[in-house]
TIMAR-581940 format. One record per residue (C-alpha): residue in three letters; chain; y, z, x. Coordinates in steps of 0.001 Angstrom, whole numbers, plus 524288, in hexadecimal, padded with zeros to 5 digits. Each point is the difference from the previous one (the first is absolute). Layout:
% TIMAR-581940
REC/residuo/cadena/yy/zz/xx
REC/ALA/A/Y/Z/X
...
END
This chain:
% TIMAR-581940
REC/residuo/cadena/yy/zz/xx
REC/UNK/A/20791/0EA9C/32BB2
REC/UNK/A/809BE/80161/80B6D
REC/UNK/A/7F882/80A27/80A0F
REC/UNK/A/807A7/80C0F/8045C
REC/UNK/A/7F583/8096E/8040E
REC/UNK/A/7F328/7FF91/80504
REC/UNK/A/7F744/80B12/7FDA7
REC/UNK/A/7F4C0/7FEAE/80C03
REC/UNK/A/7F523/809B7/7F99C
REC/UNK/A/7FF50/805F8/7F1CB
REC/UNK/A/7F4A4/8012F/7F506
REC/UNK/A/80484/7FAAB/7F1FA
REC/UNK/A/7F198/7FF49/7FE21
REC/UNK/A/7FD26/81032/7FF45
REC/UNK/A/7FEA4/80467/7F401
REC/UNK/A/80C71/80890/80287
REC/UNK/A/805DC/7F37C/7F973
REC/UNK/A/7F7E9/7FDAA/7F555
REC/UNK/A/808A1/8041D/7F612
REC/UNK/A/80C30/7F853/8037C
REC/UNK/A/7FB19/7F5AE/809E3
REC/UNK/A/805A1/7F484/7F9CC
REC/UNK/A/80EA7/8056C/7FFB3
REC/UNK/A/7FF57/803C9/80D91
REC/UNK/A/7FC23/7F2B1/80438
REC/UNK/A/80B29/7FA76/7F7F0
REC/UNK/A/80996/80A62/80563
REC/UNK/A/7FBEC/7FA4F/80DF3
REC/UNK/A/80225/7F2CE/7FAF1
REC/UNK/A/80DF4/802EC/7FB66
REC/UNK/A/80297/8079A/80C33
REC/UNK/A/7FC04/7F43D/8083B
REC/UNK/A/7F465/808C4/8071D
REC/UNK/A/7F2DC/7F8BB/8070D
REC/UNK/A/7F534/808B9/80078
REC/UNK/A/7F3A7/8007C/805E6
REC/UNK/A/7F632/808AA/7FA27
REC/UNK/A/7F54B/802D4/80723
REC/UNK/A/7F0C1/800B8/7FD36
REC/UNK/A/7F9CD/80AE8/805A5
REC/UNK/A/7F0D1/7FD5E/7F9CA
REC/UNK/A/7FA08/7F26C/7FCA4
REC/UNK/A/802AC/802A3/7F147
REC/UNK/A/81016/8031B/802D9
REC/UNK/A/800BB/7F3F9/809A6
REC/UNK/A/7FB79/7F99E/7F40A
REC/UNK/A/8095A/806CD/7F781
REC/UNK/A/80D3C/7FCB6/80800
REC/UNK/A/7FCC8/7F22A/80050
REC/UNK/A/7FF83/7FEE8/7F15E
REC/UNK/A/80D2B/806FE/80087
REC/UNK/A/804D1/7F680/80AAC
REC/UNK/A/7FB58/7F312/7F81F
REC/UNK/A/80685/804A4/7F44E
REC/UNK/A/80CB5/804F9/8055B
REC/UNK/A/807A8/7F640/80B41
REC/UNK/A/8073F/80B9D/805DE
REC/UNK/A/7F234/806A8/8011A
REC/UNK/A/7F7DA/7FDBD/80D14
REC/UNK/A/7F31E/806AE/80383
REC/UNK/A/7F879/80504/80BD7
REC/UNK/A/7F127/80149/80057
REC/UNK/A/7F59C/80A72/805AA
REC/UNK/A/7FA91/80D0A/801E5
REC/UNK/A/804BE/80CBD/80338
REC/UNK/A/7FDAC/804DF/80AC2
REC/UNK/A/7F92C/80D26/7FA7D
REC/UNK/A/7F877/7F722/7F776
REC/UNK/A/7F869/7FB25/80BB5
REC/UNK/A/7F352/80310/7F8FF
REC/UNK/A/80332/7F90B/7F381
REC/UNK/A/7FB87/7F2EA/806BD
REC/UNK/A/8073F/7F40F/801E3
REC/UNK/A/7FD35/7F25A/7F9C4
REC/UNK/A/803F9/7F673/80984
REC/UNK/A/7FC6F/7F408/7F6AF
REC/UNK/A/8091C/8064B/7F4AF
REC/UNK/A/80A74/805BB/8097C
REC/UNK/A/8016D/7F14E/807C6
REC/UNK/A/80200/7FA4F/7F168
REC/UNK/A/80B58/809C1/7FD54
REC/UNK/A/804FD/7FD72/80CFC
REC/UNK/A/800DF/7F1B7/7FF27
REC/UNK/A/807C3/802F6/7F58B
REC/UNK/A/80F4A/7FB0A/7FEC3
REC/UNK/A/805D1/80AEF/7FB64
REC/UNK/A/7F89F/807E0/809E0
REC/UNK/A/80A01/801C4/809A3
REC/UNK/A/7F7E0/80A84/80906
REC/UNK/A/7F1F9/8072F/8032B
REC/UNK/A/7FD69/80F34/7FE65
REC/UNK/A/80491/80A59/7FE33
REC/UNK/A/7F809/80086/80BCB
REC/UNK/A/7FF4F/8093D/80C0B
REC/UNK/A/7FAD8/80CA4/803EC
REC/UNK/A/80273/80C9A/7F78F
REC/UNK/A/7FA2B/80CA5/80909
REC/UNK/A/809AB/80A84/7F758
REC/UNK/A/7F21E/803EE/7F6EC
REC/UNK/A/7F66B/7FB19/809C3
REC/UNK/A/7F3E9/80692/800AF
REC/UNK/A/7FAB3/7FC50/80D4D
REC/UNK/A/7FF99/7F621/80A1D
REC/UNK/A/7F745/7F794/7FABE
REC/UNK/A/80925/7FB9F/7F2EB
REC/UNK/A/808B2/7FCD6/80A75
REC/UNK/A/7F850/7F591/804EB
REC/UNK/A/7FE2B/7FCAE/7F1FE
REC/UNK/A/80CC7/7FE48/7FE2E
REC/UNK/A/80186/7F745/80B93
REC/UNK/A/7F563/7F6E0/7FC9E
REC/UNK/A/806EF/7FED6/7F25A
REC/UNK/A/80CAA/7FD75/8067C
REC/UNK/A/7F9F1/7F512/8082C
REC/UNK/A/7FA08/7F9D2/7F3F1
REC/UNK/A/80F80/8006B/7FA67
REC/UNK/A/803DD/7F9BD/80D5D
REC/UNK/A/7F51F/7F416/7FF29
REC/UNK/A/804F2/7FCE8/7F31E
REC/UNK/A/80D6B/7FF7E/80341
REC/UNK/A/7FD9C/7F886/80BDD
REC/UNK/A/7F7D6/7F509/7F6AF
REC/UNK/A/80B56/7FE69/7F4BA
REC/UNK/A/809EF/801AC/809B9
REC/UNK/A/80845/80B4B/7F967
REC/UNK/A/80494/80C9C/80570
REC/UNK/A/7FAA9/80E37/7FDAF
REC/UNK/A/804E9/80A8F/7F817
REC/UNK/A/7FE0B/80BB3/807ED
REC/UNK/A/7FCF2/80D33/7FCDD
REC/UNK/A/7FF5C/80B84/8091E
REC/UNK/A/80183/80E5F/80102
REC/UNK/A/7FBA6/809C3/809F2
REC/UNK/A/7FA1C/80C3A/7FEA0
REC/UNK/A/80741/80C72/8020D
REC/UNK/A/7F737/80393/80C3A
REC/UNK/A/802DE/7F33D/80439
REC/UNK/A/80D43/7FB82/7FFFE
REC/UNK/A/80059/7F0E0/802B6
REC/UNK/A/7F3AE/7FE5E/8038D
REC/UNK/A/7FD4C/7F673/7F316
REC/UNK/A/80BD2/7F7FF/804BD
REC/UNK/A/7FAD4/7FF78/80D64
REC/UNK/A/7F397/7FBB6/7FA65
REC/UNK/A/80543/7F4C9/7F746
REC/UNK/A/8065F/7FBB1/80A87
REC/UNK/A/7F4CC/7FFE0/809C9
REC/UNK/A/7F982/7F659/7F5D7
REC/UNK/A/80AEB/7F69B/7FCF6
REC/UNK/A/802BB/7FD53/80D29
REC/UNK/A/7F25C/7FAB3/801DF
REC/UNK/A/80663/7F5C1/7F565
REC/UNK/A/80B7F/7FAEC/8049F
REC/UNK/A/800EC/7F49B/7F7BF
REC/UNK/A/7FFB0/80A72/7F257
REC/UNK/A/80CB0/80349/7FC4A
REC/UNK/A/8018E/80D44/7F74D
REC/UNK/A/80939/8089E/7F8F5
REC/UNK/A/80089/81028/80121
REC/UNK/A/80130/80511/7F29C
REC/UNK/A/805E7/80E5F/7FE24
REC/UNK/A/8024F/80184/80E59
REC/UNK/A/7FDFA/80D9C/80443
REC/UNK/A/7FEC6/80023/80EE8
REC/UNK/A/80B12/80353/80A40
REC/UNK/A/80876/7F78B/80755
REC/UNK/A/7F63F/7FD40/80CB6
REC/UNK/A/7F584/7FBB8/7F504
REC/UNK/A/80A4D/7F887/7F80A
REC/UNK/A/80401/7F7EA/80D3B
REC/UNK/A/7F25A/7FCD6/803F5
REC/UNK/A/7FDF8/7F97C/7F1F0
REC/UNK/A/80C4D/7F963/7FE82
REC/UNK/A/7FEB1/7F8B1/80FE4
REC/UNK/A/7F1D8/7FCF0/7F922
REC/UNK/A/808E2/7F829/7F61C
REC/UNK/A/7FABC/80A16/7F537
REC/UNK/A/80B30/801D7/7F6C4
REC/UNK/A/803B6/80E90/7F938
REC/UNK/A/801FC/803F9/7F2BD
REC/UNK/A/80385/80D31/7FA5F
REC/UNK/A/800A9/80656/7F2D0
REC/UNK/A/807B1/80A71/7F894
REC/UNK/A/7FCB7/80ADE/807C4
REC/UNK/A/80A4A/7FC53/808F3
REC/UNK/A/80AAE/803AE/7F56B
REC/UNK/A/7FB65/80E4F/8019E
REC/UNK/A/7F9F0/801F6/80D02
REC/UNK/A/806A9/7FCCE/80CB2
REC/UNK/A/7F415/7FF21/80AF4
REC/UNK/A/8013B/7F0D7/7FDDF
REC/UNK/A/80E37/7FECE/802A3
REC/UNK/A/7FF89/7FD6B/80FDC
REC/UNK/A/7F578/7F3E0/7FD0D
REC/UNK/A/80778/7FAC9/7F3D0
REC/UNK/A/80D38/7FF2E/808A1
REC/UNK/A/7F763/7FB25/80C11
REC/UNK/A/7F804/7F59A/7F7D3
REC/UNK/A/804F6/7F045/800FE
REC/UNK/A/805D1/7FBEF/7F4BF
REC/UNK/A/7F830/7F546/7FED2
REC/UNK/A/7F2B8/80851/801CF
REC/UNK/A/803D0/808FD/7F2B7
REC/UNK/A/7FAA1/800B7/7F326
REC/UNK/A/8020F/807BC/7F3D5
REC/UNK/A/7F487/803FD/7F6FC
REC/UNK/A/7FFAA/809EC/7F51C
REC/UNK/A/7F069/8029E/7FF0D
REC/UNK/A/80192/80226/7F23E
REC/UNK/A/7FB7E/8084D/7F99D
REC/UNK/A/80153/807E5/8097E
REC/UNK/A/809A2/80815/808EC
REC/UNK/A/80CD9/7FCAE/7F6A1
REC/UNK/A/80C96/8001C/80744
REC/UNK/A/80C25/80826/7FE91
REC/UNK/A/80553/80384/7F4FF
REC/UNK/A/7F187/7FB36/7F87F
REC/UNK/A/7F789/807A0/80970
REC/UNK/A/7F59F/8088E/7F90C
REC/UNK/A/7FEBC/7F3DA/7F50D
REC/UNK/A/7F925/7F43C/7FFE4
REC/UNK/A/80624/7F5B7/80B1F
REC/UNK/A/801E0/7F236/7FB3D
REC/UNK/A/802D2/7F402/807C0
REC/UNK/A/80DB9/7FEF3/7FD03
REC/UNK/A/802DF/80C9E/8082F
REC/UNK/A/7FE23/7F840/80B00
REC/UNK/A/81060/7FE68/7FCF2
REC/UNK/A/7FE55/80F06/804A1
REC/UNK/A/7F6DD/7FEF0/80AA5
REC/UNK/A/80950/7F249/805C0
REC/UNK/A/80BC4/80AA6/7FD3A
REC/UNK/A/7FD30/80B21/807A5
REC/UNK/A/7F92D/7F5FB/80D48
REC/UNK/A/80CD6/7F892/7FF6A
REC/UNK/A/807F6/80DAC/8011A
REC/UNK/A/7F8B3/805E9/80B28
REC/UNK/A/80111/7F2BC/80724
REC/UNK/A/80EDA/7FF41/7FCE2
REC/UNK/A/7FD62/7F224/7F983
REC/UNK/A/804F0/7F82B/7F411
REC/UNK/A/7F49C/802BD/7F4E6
REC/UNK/A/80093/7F1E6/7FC67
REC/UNK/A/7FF9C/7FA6B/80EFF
REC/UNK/A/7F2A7/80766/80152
REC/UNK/A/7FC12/7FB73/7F200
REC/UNK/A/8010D/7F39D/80458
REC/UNK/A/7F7EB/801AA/80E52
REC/UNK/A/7F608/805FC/7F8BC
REC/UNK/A/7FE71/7F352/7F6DB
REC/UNK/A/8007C/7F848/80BB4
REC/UNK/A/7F62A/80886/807D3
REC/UNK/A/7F5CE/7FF3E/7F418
REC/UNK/A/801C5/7F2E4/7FEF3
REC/UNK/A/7FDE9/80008/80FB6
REC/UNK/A/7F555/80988/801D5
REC/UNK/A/7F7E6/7FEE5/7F24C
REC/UNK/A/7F942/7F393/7FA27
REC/UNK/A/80C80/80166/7F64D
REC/UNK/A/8068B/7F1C3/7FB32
REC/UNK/A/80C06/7FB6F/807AA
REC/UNK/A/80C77/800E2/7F9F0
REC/UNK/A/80515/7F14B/7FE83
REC/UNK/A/80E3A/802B8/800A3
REC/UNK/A/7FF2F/80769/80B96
REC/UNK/A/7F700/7F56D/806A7
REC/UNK/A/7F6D2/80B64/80255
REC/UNK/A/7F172/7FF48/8062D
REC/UNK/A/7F3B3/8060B/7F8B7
REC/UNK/A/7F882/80AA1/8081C
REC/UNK/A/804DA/7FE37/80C70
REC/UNK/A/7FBB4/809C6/808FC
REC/UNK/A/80910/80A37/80580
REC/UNK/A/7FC74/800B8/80E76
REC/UNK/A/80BFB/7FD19/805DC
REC/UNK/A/80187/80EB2/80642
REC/UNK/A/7F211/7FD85/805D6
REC/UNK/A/801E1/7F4B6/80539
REC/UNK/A/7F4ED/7FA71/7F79F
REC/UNK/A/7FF46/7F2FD/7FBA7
END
């Protein structure tokens, strides 16, 4: 298969696919569409690495919610998945404070988060991040994510279904954290200012499937091979040639995730993205 698109964060796992889950993976095929579907429980990590060993344009990421910080976390059966080779990432990991009950879940949270981190750090692949604020405090979860990675410097990390402003999305990306946004951008504008202001080279795509479908599928089921819409509408508010970003967003995966190199291109594996940081 000759890779055009890379979706960063979907779910082919849920049972929202049940019913047709084979013939979506073979539409991605034929579409030339990576994904990475991503565990959010021990028992999905498990279940996207099955997909990933049985389907090459299939990759996997590995962990535990965020909310699901009570749930426990089996560091002996999580570092297995991890050391995976199809296992290209670690989360979805991060702090979630939009349902939080108190103070002290966040401190849950954050003690799961680090547990994400030390893992990361000891099979030397990125995280999958997940965050989102609560209403009473807008970027307060970002500023807290970020408090905790920089105590890390050597963990690189991706920031799925980006939701913060501009002065958020600059801190993260001069941390070398890369962006990636979904298909609420093809019917909400609040995203536009970061999407034009965001380095090429520090973009991603993602569908989240099943969820939030984009224009004209929103209200059904999303399915990675919208990420075609998602790509669309980020290349239009940027002004840029859909198939020039396509192609930085293969090359940042293949820079930023544990995802193989492309041979032809003479491409490295997981290399982080800290050039805006200054990081090495």
């Amino acid at each position: 298969m000759q890779p055009k698109y890379f979706d960063v964060h979907a779910h082919l796992n849920f049972k929202d696919f049940d019913a047709d889950r084979d013939e979506v993976i073979a539409s991605c095929m034929q579409e030339g569409v990576l994904v990475n579907n991503v565990g959010t429980s021990l028992t999905t990590s498990r279940e996207v690495v099955a997909l990933a060993e049985a389907h090459e344009h299939l990759y996997a990421t590995v962990g535990v919610h965020p909310t699901d910080w009570n749930k426990g976390f089996d560091e002996y059966e999580f570092r297995s998945l991890a050391e995976h080779t199809k296992v290209i990432a670690i989360g979805e990991c991060g702090l979630d404070y939009y349902r939080i009950g108190d103070d002290s879940e966040k401190v849950e949270q954050k003690k799961l988060f680090e547990k994400h981190i030390a893992l990361a750090r000891a099979v030397g692949k990125p995280l999958m991040l997940h965050i989102r604020d609560s209403l009473s405090e807008p970027g307060r979860a970002y500023d807290d994510v970020l408090e905790i990675l920089n105590a890390h410097p050597d963990v690189r990390a991706h920031a799925h279904f980006f939701a913060g402003d501009w002065s958020i999305a600059k801190r993260y990306i001069d941390r070398g954290i890369t962006l990636s946004f979904t298909g609420v951008i093809t019917f909400a504008r609040q995203y536009d200012e970061v999407i034009r202001n965001v380095p090429m080279e520090m973009l991603m795509a993602e569908t989240d499937a099943p969820y939030v479908a984009p224009e004209p599928y929103r209200g059904k089921r999303s399915e990675p091979l919208y990420v075609r819409e998602v790509l669309g509408k980020l290349a239009e508010i940027r002004g840029e040639s859909p198939e020039e970003l396509a192609e930085s967003i293969l090359h940042s995966a293949r820079r930023v995730l544990a995802l193989p190199a492309s041979p032809e291109r003479g491409e490295p594996a997981g290399r982080p993205a800290y050039r805006q940081a200054g990081l090495q």
